[in-house]
KOLLODO-190715 format. One record per residue: residue number from 1; x, z, y of N, C-alpha, C, O in turn. Coordinates in steps of 0.02 Angstrom, whole numbers, always signed. Layout:
! KOLLODO-190715
NUM|X|Z|Y|X|Z|Y|X|Z|Y|X|Z|Y
...
This chain:
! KOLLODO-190715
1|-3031|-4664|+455|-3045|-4668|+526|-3078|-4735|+542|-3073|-4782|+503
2|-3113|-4740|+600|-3142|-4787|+639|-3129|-4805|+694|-3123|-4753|+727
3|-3118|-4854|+730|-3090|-4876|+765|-3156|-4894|+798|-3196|-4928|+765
4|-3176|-4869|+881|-3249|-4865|+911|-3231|-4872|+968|-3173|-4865|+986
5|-3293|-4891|+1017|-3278|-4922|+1099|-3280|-4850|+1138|-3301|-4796|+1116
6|-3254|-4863|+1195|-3266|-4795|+1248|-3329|-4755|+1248|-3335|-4700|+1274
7|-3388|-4798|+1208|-3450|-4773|+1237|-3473|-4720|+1172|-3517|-4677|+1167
8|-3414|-4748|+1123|-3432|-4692|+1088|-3403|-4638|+1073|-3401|-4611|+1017
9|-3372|-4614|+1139|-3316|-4553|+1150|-3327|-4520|+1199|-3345|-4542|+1254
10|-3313|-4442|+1177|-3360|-4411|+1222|-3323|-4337|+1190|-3328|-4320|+1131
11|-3273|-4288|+1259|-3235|-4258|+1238|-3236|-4199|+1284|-3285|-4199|+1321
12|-3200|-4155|+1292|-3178|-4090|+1335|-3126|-4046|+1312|-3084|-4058|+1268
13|-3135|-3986|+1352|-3084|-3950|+1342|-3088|-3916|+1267|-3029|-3899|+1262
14|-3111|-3899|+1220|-3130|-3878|+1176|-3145|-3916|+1107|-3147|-3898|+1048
15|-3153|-3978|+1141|-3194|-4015|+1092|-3200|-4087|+1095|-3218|-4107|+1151
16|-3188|-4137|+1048|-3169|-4212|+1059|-3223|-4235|+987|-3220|-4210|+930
17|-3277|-4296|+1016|-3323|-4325|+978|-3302|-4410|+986|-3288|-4434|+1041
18|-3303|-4446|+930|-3296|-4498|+909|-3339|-4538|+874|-3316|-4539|+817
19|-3396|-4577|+877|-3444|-4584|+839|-3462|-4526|+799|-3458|-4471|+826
20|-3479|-4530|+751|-3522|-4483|+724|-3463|-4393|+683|-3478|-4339|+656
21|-3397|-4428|+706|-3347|-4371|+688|-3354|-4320|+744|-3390|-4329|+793
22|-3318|-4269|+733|-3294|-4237|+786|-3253|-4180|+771|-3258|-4149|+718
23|-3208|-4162|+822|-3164|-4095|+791|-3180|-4026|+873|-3184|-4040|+933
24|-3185|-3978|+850|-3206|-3935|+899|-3171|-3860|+887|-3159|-3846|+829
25|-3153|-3808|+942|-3108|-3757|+929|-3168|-3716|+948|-3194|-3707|+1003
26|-3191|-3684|+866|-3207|-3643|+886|-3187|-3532|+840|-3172|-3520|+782
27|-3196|-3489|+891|-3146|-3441|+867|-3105|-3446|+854|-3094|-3402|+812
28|-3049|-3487|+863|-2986|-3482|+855|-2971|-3524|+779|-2927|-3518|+736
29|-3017|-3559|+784|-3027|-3597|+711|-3030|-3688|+736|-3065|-3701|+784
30|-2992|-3745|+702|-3009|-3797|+709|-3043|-3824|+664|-3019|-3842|+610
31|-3101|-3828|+681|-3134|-3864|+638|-3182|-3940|+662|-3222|-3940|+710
32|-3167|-4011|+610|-3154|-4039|+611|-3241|-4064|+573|-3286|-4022|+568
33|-3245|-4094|+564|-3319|-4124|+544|-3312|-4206|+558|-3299|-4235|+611
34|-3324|-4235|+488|-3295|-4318|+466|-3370|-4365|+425|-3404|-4346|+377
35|-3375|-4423|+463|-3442|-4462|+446|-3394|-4524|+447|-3377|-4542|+504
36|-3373|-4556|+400|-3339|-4614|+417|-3353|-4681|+344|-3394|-4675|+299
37|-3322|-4718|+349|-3330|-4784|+308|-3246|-4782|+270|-3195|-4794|+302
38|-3247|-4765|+198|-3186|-4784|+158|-3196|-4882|+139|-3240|-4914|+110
39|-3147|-4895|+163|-3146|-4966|+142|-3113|-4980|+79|-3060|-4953|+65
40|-3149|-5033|+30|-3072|-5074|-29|-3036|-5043|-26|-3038|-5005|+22
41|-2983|-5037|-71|-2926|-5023|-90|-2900|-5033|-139|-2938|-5039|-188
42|-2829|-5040|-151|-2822|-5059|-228|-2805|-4982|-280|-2762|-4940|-268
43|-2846|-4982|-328|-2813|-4912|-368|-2866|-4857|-338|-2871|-4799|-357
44|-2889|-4877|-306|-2953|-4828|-250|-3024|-4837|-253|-3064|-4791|-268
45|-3037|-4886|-242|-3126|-4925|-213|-3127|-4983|-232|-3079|-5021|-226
46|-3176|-4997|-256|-3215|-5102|-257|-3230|-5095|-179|-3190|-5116|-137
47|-3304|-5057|-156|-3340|-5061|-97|-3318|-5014|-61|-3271|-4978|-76
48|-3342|-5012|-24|-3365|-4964|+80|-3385|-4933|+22|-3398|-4951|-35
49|-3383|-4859|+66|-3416|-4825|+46|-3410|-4746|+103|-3359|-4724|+131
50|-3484|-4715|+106|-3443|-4663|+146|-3433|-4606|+115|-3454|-4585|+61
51|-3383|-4572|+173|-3352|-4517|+140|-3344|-4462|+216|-3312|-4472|+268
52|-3383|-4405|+195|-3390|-4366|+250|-3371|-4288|+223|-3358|-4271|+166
53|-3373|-4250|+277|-3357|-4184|+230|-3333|-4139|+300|-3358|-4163|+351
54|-3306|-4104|+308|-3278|-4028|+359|-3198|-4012|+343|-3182|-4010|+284
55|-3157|-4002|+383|-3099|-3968|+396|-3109|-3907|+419|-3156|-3903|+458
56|-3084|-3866|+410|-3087|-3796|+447|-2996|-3773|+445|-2970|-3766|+390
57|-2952|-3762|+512|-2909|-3749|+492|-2870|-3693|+530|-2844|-3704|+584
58|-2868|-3629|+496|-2844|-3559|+520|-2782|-3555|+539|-2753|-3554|+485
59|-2729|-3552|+594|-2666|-3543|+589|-2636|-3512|+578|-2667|-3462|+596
60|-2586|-3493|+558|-2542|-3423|+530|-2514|-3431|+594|-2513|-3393|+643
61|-2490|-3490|+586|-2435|-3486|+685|-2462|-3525|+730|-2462|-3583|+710
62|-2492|-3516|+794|-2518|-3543|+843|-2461|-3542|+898|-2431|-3492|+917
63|-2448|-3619|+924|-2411|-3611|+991|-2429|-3662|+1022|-2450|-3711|+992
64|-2422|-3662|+1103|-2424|-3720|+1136|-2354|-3743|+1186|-2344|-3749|+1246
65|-2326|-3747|+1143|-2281|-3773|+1157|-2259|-3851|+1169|-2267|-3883|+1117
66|-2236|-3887|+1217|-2246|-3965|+1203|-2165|-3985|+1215|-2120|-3950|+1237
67|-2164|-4045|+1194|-2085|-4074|+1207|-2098|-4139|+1211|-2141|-4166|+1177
68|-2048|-4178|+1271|-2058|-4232|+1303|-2019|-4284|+1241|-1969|-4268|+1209
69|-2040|-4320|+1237|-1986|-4372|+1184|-1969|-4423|+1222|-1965|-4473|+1185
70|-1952|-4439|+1296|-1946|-4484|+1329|-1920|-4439|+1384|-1938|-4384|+1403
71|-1871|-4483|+1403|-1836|-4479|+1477|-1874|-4444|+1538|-1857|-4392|+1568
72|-1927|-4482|+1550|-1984|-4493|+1587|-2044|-4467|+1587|-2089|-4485|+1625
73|-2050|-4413|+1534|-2107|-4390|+1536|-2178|-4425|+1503|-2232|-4396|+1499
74|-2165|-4482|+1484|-2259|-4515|+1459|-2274|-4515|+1394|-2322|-4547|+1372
75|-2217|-4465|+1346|-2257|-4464|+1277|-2214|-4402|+1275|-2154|-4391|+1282
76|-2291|-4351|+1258|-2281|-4291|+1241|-2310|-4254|+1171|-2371|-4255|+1160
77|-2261|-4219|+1121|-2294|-4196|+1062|-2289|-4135|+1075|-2250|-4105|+1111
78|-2349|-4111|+1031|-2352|-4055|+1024|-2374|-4012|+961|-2431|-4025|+940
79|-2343|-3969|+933|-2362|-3919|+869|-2409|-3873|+879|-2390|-3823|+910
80|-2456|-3874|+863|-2517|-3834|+892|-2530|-3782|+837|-2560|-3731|+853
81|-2516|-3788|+791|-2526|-3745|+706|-2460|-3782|+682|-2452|-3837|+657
82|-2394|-3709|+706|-2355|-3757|+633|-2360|-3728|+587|-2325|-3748|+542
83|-2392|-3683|+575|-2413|-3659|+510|-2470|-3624|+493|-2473|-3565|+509
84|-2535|-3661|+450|-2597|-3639|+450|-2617|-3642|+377|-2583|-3658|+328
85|-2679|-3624|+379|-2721|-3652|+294|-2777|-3655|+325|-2805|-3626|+372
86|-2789|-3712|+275|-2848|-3769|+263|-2897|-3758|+236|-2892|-3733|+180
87|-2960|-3769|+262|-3022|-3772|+197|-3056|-3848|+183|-3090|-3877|+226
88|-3046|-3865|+141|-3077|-3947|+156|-3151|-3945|+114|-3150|-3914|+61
89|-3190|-3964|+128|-3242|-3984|+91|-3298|-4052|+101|-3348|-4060|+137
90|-3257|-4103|+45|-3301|-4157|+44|-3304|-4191|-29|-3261|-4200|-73
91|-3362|-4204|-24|-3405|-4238|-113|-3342|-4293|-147|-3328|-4300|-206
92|-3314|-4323|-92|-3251|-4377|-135|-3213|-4351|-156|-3183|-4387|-196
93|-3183|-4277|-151|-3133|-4247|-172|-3138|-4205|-221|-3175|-4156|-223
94|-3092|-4227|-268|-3107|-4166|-355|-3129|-4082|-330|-3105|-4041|-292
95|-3183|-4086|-369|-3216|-4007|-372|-3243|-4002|-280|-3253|-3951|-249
96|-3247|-4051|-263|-3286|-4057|-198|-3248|-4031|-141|-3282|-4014|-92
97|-3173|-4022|-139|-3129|-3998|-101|-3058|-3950|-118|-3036|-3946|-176
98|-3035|-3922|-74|-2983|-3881|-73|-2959|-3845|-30|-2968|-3864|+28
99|-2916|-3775|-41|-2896|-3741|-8|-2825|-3741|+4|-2788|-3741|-45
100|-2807|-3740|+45|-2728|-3735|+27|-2676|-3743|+102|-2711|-3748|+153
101|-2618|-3745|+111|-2563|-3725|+170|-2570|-3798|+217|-2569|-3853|+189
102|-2576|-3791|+280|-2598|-3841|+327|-2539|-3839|+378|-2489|-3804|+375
103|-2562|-3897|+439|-2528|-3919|+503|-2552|-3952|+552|-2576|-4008|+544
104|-2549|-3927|+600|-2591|-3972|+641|-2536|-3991|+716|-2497|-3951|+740
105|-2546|-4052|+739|-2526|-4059|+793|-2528|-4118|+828|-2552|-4167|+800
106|-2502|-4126|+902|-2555|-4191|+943|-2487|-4237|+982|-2433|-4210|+993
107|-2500|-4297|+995|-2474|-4328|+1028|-2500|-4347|+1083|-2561|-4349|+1084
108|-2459|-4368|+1152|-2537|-4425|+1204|-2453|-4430|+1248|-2395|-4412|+1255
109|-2506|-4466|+1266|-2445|-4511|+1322|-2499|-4554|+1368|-2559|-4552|+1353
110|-2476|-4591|+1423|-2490|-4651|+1477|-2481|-4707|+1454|-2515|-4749|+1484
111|-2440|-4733|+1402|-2455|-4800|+1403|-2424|-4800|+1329|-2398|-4751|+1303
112|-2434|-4875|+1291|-2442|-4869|+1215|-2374|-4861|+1181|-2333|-4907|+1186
113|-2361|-4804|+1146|-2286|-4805|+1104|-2252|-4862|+1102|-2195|-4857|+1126
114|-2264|-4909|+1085|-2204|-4963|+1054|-2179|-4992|+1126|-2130|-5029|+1130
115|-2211|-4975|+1177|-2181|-4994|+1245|-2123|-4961|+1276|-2100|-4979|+1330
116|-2099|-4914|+1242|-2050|-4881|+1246|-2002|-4847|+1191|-1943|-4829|+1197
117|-2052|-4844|+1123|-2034|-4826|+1053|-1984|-4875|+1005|-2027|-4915|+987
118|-1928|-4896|+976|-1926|-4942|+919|-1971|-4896|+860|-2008|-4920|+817
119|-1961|-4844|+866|-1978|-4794|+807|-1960|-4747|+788|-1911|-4730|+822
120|-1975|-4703|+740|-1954|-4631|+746|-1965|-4618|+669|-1994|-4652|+626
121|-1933|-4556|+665|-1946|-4524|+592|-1972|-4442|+591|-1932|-4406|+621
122|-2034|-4404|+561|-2051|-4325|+594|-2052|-4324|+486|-2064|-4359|+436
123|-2029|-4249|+511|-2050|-4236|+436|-2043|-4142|+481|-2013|-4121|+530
124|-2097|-4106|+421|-2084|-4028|+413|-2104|-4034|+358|-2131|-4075|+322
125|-2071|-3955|+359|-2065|-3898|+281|-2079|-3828|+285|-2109|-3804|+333
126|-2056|-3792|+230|-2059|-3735|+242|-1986|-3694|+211|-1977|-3697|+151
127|-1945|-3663|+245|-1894|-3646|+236|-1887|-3555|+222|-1936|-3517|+216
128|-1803|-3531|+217|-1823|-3458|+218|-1876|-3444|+155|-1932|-3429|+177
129|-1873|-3446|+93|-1923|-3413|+39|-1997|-3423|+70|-2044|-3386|+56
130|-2001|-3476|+111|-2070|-3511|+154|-2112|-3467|+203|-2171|-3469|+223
131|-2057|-3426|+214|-2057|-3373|+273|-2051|-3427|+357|-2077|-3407|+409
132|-2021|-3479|+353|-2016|-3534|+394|-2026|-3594|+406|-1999|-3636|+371
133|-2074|-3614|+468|-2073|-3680|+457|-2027|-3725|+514|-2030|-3707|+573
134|-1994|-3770|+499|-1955|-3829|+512|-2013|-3889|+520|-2064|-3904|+490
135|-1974|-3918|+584|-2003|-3970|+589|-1953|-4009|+639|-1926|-3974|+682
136|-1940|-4068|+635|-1907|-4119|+635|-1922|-4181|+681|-1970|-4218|+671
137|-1895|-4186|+710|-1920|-4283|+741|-1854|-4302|+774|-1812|-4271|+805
138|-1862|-4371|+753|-1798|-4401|+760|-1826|-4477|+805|-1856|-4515|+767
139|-1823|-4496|+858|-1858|-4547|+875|-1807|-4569|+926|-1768|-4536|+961
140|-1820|-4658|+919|-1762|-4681|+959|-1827|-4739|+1001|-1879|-4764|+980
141|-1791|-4743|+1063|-1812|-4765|+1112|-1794|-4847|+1128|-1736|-4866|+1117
142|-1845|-4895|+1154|-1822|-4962|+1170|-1751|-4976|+1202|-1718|-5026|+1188
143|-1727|-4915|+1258|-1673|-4919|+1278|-1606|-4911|+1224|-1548|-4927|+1237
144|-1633|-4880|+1159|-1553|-4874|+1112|-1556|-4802|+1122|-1527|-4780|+1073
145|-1575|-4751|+1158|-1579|-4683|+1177|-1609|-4655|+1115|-1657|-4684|+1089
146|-1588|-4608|+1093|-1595|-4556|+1029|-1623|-4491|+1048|-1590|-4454|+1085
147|-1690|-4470|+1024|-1717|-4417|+1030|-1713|-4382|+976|-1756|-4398|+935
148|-1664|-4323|+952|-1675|-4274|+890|-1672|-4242|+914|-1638|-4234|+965
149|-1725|-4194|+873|-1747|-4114|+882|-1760|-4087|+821|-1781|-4128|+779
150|-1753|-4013|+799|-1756|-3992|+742|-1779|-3915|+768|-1751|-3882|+812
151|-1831|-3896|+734|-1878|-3835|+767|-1904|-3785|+707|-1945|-3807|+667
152|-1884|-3726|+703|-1884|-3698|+670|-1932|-3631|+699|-1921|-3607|+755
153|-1979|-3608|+660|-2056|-3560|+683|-2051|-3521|+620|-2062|-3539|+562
154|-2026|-3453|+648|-2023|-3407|+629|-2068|-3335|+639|-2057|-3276|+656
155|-2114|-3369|+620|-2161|-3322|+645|-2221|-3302|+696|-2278|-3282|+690
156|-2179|-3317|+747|-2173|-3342|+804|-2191|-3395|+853|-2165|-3450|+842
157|-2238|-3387|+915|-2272|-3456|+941|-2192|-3506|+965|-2181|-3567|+965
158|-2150|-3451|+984|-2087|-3510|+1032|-2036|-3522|+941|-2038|-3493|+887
159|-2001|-3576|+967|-1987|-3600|+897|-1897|-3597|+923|-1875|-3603|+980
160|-1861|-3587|+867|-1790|-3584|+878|-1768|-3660|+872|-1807|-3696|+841
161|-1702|-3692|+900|-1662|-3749|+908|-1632|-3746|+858|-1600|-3696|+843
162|-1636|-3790|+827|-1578|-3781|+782|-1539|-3877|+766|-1558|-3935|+772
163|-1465|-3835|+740|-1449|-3910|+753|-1464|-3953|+709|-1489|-3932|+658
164|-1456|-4002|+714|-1454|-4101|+644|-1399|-4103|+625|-1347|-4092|+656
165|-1410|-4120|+560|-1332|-4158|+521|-1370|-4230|+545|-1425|-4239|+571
166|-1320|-4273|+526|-1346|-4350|+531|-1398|-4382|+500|-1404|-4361|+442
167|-1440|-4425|+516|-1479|-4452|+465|-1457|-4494|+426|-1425|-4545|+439
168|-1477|-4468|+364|-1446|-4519|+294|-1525|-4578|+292|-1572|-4577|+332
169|-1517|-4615|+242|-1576|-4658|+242|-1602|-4631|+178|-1570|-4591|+144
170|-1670|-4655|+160|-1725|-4649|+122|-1735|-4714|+87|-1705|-4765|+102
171|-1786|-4707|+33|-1787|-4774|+1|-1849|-4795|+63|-1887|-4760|+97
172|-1833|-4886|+58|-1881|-4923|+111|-1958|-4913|+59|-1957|-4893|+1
173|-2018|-4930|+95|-2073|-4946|+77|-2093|-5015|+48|-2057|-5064|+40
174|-2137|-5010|+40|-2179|-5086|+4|-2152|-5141|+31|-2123|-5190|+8
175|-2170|-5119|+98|-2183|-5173|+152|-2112|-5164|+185|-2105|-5192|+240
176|-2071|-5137|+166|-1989|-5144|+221|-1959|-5093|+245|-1899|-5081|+248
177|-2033|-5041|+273|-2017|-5006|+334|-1964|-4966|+304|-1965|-4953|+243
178|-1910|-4943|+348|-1836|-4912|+334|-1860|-4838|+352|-1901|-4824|+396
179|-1825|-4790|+305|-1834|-4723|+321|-1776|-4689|+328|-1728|-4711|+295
180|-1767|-4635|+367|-1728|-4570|+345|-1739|-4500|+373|-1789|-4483|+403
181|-1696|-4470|+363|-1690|-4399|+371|-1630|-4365|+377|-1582|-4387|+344
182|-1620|-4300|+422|-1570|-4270|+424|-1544|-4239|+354|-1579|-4210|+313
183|-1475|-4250|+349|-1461|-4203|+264|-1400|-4192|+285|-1362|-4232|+312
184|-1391|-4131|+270|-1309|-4097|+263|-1245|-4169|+217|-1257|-4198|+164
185|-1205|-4176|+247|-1162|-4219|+225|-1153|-4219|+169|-1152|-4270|+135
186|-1141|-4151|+144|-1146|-4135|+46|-1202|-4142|-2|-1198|-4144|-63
187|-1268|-4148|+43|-1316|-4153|+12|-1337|-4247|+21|-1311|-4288|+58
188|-1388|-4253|-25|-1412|-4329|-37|-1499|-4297|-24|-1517|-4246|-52
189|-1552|-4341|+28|-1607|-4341|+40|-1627|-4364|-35|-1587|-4384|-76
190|-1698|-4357|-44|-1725|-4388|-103|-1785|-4393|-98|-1821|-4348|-76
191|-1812|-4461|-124|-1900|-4471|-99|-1951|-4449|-177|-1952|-4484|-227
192|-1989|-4382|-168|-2002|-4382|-225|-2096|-4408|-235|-2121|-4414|-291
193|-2133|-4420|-173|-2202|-4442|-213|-2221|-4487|-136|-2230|-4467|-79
194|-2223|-4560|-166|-2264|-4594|-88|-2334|-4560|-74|-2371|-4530|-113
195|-2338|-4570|-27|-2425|-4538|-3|-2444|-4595|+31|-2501|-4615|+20
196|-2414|-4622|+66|-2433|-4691|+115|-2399|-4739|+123|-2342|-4727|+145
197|-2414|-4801|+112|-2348|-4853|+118|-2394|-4916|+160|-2427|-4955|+127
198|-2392|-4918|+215|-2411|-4995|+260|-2347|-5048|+305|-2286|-5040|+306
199|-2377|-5084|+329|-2316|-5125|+354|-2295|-5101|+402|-2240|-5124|+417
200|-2319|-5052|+446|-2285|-5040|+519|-2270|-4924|+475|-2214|-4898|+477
201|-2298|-4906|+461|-2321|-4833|+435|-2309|-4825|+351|-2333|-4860|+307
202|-2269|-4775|+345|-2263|-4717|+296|-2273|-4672|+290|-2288|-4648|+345
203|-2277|-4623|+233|-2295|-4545|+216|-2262|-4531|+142|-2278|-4561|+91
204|-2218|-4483|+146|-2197|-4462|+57|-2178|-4395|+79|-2157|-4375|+134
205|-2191|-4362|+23|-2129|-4303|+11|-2073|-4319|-5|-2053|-4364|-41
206|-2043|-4275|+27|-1943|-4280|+3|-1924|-4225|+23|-1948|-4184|+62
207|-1848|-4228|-29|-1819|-4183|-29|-1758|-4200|+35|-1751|-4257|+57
208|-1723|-4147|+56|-1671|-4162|+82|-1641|-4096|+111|-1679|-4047|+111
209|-1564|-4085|+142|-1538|-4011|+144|-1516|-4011|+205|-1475|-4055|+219
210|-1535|-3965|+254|-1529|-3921|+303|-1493|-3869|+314|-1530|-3821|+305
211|-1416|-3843|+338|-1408|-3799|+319|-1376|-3759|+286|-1361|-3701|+301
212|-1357|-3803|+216|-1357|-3780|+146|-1414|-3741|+88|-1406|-3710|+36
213|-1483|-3764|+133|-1535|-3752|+110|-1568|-3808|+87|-1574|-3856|+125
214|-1590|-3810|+28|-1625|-3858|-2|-1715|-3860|+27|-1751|-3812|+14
215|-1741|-3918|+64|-1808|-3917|+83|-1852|-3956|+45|-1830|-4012|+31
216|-1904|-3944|+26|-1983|-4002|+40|-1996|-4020|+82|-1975|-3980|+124
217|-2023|-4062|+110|-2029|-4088|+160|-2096|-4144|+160|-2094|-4195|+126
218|-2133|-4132|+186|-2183|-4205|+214|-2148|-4258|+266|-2147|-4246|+327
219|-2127|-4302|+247|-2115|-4332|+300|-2147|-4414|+308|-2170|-4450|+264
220|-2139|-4429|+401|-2164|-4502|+399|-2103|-4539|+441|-2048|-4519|+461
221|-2148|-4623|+446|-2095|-4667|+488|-2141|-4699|+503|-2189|-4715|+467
222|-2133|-4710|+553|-2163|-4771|+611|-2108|-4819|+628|-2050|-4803|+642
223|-2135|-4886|+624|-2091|-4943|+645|-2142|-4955|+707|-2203|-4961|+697
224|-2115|-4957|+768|-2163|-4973|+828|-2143|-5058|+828|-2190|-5094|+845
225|-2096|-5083|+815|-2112|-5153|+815|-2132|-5178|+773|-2133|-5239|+782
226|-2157|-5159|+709|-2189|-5178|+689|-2284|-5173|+692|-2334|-5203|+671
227|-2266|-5119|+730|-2356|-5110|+742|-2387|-5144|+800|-2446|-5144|+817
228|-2309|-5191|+841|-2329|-5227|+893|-2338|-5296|+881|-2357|-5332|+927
229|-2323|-5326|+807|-2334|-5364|+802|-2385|-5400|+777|-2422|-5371|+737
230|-2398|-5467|+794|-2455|-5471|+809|-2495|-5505|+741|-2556|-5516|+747
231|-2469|-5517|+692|-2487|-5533|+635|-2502|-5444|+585|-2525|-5437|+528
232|-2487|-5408|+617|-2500|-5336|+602|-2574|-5318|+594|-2615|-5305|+550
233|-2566|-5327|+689|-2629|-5319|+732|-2691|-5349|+671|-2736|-5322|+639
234|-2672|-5399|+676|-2737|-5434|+635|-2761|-5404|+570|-2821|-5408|+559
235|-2722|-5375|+526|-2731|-5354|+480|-2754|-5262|+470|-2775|-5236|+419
236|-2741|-5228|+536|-2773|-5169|+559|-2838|-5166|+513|-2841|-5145|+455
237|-2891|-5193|+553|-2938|-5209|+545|-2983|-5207|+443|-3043|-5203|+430
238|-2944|-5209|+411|-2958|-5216|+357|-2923|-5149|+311|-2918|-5148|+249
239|-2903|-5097|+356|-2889|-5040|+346|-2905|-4981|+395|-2905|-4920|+386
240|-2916|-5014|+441|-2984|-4958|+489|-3029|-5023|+528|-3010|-5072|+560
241|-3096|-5000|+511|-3158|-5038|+524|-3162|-5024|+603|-3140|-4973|+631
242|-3194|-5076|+634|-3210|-5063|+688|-3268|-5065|+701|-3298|-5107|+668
243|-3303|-5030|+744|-3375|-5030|+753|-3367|-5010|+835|-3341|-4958|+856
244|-3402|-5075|+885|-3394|-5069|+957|-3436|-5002|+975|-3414|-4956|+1010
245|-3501|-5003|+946|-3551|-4956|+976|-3576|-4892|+900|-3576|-4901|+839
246|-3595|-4833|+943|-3615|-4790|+911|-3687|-4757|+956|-3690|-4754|+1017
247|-3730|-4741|+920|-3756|-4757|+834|-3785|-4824|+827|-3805|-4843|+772
């Protein structure tokens, strides 16, 4: 991603453009279209380099359903595809892409997360012989206030309640950030492949039990104070490029 001024945003009901990206609904299809700058990395890249390519993503389950994660109403998520497949196609990726089981879904709010966020933990899966998908968020609020929810899509655009065991913890990241997840008291969570590790943001698969059901799971963590801080801030920048104007 790129990080770009107002002037290079330019959106509607259907359809949201970002410099030279853009994602657009069309037939009942999201598809997504990517022109961007891969920066350094270690284990990754020497140089920049770009890397562009198409999303296309079909849902098996479409809902619009939203849920408030605040008292107040100013940050709202929503599961828009909790359960879809993917077509990806771009030149950086082995055999020039892939096909395979997707997710899609949105956040927005009035004013910036960590102003009300310490942080949160979301992970889904697929449950039921993967007849089901689960999805999860656990987010606690500046006030000490605890938001869990556990959502289970069966098929189905409206999603069933279902309850939480407690959150056990996860192994921390590189950089500190603390994780967990709900697990049946008898069961032990387990982190089995990092995908993302930064100072404020995570991403791994893990295991953990629901239930008395054993899950996969994608899950992440956000530390909002750490993304408010300001020695953070500075270092953004060298993991998403900024460019004020487009083209």
């Amino acid at each position: 991603m790129t990080e770009r001024g107002q002037g290079s945003l330019e959106r509607g009901p259907q359809h949201l453009r970002i410099g030279p990206s853009r994602m657009v609904m069309q037939d009942g299809r999201l598809v997504i279209d990517f022109s961007e700058t891969a920066l350094p990395w270690p284990g990754q890249r020497l140089w920049p380099g770009r890397v562009s390519g198409r999303v296309e993503l079909v849902a098996d389950i479409a809902s619009d359903h939203s849920v408030d994660l605040d008292g107040a109403g100013r940050h709202v998520w929503c599961p828009r595809m909790p359960r879809a497949r993917a077509t990806i196609t771009c030149d950086a990726l082995p055999g020039g892409g892939w096909c395979g089981p997707a997710y899609h879904d949105m956040n927005f709010g009035n004013r910036p997360i960590e102003q009300d966020f310490i942080g949160w933990d979301w992970a889904r899966g697929l449950g039921g012989a993967g007849e089901d998908t689960i999805i999860l968020y656990d987010a606690t609020l500046r006030s000490g206030a605890h938001r869990r929810l556990a959502l289970r899509y069966s098929g189905q655009a409206a999603p069933e309640i279902i309850n939480l065991p407690a959150r056990q913890t996860l192994p921390r990241g590189f950089w500190g950030v603390c994780s967990g997840v709900a697990c049946d008291a008898a069961g032990i969570p387990r982190l089995l492949t990092r995908l993302e590790d930064s100072p404020f943001y995570t991403r791994a698969c893990i295991e953990t039990s629901l239930q008395g059901q054993r899950l996969t799971m994608v899950h992440e963590t956000l530390d909002c104070r750490r993304l408010s801080n300001p020695l953070v801030r500075l270092m953004l920048p060298f993991r998403m490029p900024r460019r004020g104007r487009y083209p």
